[in-house]
C-alpha positions as CSV (number, residue, x, y, z in Angstrom):
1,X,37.4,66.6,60.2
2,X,38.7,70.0,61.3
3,X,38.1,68.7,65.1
4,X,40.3,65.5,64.6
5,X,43.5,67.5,63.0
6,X,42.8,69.9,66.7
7,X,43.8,66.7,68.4
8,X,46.3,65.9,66.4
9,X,48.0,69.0,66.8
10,X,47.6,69.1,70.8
11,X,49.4,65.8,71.1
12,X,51.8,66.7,68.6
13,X,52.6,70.1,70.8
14,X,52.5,68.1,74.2
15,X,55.4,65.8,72.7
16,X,56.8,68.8,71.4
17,X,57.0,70.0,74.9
18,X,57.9,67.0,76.9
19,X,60.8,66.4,74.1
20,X,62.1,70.1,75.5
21,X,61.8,69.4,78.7
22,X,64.4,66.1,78.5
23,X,66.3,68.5,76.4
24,X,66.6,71.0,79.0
25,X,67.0,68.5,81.5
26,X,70.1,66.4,79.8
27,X,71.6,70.0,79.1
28,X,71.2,71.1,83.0
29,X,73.3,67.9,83.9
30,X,76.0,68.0,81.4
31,X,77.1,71.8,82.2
32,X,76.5,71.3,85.8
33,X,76.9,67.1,86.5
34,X,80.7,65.4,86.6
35,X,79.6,62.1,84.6
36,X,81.3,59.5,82.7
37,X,79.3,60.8,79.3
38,X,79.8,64.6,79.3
39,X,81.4,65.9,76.7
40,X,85.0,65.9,77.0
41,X,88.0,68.4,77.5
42,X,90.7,69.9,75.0
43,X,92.9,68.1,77.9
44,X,91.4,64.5,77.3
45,X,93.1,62.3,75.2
46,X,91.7,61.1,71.3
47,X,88.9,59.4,71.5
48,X,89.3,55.9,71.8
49,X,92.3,56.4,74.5
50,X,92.3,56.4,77.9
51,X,92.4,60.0,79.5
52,X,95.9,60.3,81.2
53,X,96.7,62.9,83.9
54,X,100.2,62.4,85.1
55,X,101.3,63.9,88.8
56,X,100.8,67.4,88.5
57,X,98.5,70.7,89.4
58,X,95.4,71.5,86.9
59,X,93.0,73.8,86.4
60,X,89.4,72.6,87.6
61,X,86.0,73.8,87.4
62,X,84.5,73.2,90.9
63,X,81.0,73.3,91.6
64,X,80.8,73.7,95.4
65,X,77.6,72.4,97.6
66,X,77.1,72.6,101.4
67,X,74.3,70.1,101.9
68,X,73.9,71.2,105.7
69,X,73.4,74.8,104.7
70,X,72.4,74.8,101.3
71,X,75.0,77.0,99.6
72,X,76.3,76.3,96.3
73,X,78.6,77.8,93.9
74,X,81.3,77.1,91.1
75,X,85.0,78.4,90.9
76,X,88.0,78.1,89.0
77,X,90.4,76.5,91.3
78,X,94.3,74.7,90.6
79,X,93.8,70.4,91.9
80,X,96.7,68.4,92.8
81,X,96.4,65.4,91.0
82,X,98.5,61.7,91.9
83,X,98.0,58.7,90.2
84,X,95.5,59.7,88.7
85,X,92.9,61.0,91.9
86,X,92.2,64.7,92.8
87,X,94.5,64.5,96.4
88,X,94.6,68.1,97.1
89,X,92.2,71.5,96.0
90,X,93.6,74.7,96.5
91,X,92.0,77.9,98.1
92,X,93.3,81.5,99.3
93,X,95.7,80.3,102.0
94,X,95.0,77.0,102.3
95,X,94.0,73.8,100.6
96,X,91.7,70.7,101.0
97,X,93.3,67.1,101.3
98,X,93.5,63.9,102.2
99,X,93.0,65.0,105.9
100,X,89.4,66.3,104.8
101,X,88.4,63.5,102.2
102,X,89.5,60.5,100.7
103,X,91.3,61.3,96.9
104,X,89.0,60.3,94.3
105,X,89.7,58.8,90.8
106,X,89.3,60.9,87.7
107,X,87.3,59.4,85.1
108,X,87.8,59.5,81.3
109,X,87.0,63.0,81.1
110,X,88.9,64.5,83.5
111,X,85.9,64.2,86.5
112,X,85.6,63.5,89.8
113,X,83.4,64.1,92.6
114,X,85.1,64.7,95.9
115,X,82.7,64.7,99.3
116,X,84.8,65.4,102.4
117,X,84.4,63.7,105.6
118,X,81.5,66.6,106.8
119,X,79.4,65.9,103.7
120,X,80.3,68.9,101.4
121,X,80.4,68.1,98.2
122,X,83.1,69.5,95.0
123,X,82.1,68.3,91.8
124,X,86.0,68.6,90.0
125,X,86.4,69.0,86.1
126,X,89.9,69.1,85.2
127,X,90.0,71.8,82.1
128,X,93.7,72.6,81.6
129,X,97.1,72.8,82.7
130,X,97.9,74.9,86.6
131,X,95.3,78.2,85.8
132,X,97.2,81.5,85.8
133,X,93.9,83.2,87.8
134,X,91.4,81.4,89.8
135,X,88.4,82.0,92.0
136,X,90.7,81.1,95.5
137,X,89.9,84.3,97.2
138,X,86.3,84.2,96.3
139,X,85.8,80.9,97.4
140,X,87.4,81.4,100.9
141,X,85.6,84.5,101.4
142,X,82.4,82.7,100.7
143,X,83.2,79.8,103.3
144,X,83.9,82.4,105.6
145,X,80.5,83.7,105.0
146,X,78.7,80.8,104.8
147,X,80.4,79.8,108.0
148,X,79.2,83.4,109.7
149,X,75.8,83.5,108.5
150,X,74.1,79.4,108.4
151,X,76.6,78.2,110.7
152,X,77.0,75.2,109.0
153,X,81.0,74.7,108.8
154,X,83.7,75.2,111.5
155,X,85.8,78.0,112.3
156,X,88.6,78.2,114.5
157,X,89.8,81.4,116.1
158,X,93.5,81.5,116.4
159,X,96.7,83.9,117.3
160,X,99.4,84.8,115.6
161,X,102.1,83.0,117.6
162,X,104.6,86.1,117.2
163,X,102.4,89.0,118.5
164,X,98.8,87.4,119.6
165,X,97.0,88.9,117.2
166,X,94.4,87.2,116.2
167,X,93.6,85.1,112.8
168,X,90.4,83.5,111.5
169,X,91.4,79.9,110.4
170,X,89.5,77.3,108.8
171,X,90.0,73.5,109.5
172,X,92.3,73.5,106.0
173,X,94.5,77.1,106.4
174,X,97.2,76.0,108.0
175,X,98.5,79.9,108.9
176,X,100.2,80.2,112.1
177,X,101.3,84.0,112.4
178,X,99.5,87.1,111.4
179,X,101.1,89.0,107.5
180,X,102.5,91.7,109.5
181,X,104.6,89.4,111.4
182,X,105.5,87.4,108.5
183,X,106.3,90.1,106.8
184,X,109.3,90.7,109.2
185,X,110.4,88.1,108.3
186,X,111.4,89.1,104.6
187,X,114.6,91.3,103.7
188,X,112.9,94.4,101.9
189,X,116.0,94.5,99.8
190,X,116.4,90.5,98.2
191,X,113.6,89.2,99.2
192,X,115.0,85.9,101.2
193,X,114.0,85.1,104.9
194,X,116.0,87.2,107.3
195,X,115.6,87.4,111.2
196,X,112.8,89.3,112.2
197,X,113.9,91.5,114.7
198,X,117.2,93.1,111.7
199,X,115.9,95.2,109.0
200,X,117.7,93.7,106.6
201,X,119.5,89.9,106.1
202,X,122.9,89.3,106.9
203,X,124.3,89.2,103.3
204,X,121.9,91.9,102.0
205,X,124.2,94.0,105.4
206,X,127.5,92.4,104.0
207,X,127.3,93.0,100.5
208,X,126.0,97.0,100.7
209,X,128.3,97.6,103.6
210,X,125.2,99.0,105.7
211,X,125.7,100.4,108.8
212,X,123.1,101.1,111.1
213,X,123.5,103.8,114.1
214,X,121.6,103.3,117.4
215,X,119.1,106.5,118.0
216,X,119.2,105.6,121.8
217,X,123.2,105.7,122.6
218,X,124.8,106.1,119.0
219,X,126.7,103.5,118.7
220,X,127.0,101.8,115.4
221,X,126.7,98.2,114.5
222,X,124.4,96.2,112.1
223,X,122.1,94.2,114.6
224,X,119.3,96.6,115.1
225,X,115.6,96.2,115.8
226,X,113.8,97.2,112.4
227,X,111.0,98.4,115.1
228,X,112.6,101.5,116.5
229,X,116.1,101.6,115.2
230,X,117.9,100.8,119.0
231,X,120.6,98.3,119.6
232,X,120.5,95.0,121.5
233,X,121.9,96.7,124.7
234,X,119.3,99.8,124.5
235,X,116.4,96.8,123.4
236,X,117.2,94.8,126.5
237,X,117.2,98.4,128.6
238,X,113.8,98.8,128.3
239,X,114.4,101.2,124.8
């Protein structure tokens, strides 16, 4: 008697077990998978309606896989979305698009899974309106590693088209000069684009009457090089 309730019991714990084990299972795919039955998102519609995500940028979990190199993570990153497909995902200077994949359809809940043209793979959950904060700088330092150490993904090595210097690009940063160069390019006192070789914009000069004095010849006038403080004539003499 006492041997047949034993064997009871051991089946009774092996379902026990195996019962855990789908649990675990379902619950690995549902915080980790992009499918059609996952729970759904404070930006979903009511149940019963179709989800709706007009033209705009969201905030997405991404969960990130190389397949080439193995590396996987997730980040917080903004996704363009039009007509209802992920067309655009946005990292630290630069972004993914339809140049790198082909934009895929967001289900009822807000879910896509985007695999550019080289076999990576972005799992995309839309959770909320444009985020405030993401993950865009850890993400592109981490394909920059990932790129250094397995080799797995391209990198370009560029110049800055201003000075030469040089600038580490990826196939979807579409940067052309170095900061310091760009930086030039911005009046320190408004903040609008001026010409990089005047300290300050033309109106900025205008409007505070500014007058700058060559420390070559002495001459004053309001064209000179931010650099060194000389004028054109001094610049073009070798000053």
């Amino acid at each position: 008697m006492k041997q047949g309730i034993k064997r009871v019991s051991m089946k009774q714990r092996v379902y026990y077990v195996l019962i855990f084990l789908v649990f675990v299972v379902i619950l690995e795919k549902c915080e980790h998978g992009c499918t059609r039955h996952s729970e759904s998102y404070e930006t979903s519609s009511s149940q019963g309606e179709e989800s709706s995500y007009p033209d705009n940028t969201y905030c997405a979990d991404v969960s990130y896989y190389n397949p080439d190199t193995g590396f996987r993570n997730n980040y917080t990153l903004n996704v363009d979305v039009e007509d209802g497909k992920v067309v655009k995902i946005w990292f630290y200077k630069g972004w993914l698009d339809g140049d790198q994949f082909t934009a895929k359809e967001l289900n009822d809940n807000g879910c896509c899974e985007v695999i550019t043209y080289d076999g990576r793979k972005f799992n995309v959950k839309i959770t909320g309106s444009k985020c405030s904060f993401t993950d865009e700088v850890i993400v592109y330092d981490h394909f920059d590693k990932s790129q250094l150490v397995n080799s797995g993904e391209e990198q370009v090595l560029k110049n800055c088209i201003e000075c030469g210097a040089s600038i580490n690009k990826n196939g979807y940063n579409q940067e052309i000069k170095c900061d310091a160069c760009k930086d030039k390019e911005i009046c320190p006192l408004c903040g609008n684009m001026k010409v990089p070789v005047q300290k300050y914009c033309l109106k900025c000069v205008s409007d505070n009457n500014i007058v700058f004095k060559c420390k070559v010849c002495g001459e004053e006038g309001e064209l000179l090089f931010n650099d060194n403080m000389t004028c054109l004539k001094c610049k073009l003499n070798g000053y």
